[in-house]
C-alpha positions in Angstrom: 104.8 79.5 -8.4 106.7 77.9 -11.6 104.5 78.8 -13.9 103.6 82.3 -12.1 106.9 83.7 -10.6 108.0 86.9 -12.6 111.8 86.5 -12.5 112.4 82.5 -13.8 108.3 81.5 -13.8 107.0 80.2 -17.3 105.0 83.2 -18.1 107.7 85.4 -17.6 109.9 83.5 -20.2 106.8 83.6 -22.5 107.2 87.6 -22.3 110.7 87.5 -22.4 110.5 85.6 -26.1 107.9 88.4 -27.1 110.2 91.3 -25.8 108.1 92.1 -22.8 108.7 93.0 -19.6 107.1 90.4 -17.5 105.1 90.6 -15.2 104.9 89.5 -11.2 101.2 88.5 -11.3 101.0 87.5 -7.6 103.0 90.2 -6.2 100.2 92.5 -7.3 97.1 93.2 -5.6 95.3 94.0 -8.7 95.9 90.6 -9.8 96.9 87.6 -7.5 93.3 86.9 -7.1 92.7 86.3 -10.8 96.0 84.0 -10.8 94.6 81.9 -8.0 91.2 81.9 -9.6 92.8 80.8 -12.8 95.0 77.8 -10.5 91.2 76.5 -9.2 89.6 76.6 -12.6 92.4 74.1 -14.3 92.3 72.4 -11.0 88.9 71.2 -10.8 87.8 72.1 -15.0 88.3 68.7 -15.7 85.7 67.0 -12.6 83.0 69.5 -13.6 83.4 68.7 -17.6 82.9 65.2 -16.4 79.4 65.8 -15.0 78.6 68.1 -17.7 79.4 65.4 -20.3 77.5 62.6 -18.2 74.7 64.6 -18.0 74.4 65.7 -21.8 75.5 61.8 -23.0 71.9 60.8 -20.1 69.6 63.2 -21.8 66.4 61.3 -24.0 67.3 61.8 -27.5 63.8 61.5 -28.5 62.8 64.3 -26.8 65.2 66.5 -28.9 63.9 64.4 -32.3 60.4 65.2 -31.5 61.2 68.7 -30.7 63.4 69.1 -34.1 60.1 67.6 -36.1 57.4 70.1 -34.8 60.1 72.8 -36.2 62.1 73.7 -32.5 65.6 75.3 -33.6 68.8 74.9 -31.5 67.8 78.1 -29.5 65.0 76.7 -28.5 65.8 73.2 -28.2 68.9 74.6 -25.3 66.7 76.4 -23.7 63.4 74.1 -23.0 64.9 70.6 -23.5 68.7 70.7 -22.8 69.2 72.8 -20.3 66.5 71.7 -18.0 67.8 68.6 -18.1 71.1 69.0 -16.8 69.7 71.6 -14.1 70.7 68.7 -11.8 74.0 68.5 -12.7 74.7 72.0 -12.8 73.2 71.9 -9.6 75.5 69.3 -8.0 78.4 71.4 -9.8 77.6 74.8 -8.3 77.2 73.0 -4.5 80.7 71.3 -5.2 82.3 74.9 -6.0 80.6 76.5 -3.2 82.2 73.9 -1.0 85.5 73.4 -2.4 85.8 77.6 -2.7 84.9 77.9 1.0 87.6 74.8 2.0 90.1 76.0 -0.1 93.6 76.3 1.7 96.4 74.9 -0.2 96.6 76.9 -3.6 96.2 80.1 -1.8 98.8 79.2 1.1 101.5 78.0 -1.4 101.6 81.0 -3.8 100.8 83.9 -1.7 100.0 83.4 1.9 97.0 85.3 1.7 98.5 88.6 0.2 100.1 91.0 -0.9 98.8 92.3 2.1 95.5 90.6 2.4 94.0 90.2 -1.2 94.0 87.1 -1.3 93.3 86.4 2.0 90.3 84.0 2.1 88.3 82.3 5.0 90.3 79.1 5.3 93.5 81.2 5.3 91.7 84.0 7.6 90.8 81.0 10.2 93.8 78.8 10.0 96.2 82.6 10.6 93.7 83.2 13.4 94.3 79.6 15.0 97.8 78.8 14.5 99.7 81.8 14.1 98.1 84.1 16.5 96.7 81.8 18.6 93.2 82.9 18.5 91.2 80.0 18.8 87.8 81.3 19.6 88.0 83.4 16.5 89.3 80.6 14.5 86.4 78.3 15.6 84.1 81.0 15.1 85.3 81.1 11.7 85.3 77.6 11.0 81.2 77.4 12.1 80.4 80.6 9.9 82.2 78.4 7.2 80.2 75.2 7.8 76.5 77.4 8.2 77.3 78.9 5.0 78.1 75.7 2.9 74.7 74.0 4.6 72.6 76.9 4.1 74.0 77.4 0.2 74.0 73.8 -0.5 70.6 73.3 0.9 68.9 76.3 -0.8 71.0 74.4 -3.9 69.5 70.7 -3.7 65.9 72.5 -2.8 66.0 74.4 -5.6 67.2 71.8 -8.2 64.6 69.2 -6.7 61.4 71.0 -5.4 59.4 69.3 -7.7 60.3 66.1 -8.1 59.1 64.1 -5.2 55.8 65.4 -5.1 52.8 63.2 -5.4 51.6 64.1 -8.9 55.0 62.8 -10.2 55.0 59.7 -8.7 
């Protein structure tokens, strides 16, 4: 809320400087969600650059030599060498967002409480209003096992996906 509020936030003095009338980016339902998105993208950027970088800095450079000497270009060196080889990665980073997106609670609770009205409103919000503030258990438990299926079943069709061929026999 420092850097977002529209009255005495950051960005508003930024538009202030540049003559501009600023303006109250959460308060709108057009776009709070794209201010909390942008919150969880610098939140977690750095983690996922990590795994990126580890798993370009692990790839064989000879495979990439041997490419570059029977005459592959960078287009083509991305697309059948690189990228394949940090499917993994990318892999482990898309089941970490799909969990961390569906667990999410804090960012949205601080800024907007789930609105203006309920834009922003996501399933962690949706079960822990349902629990604790109307005191509808059964639909925040229901909630909370919708939330857990989904995570497995994504994450599983993730890892599957990623890995279906590499504990077969013929690669052993």
């Amino acid at each position: 809320s420092f850097v977002y509020d529209g009255d005495y936030g950051l960005l508003a003095g930024v538009w202030r400087f540049f003559g501009a009338e600023p303006p109250h980016l959460l308060a709108s339902t057009n776009t709070s969600m794209l201010a909390i998105l942008i919150v969880v993208v610098w939140k977690y950027f750095g983690f996922h650059m990590m795994l990126f970088i580890a798993a370009l800095q692990g790839q064989d450079q000879h495979l990439v030599e041997a490419a570059r000497i029977d005459g592959a270009g960078y287009p083509q060196i991305l697309r059948h060498i690189k990228l394949p080889m940090i499917l993994p990665a990318l892999s482990i980073v898309m089941m970490f967002r799909i969990i961390y997106t569906l667990r999410e609670f804090a960012i949205v609770h601080t800024t907007t409480g789930g609105g203006p009205g309920t834009s922003t409103e996501i399933l962690a919000l949706y079960l822990y209003k349902q629990a604790f503030r109307y005191l509808n258990f059964g639909a925040g438990a229901a909630t909370g096992w919708l939330m857990l299926l989904a995570t497995l079943l994504l994450a599983g069709f993730l890892v599957r996906r990623t890995y279906r061929g590499m504990f077969t026999e013929r690669n052993r």
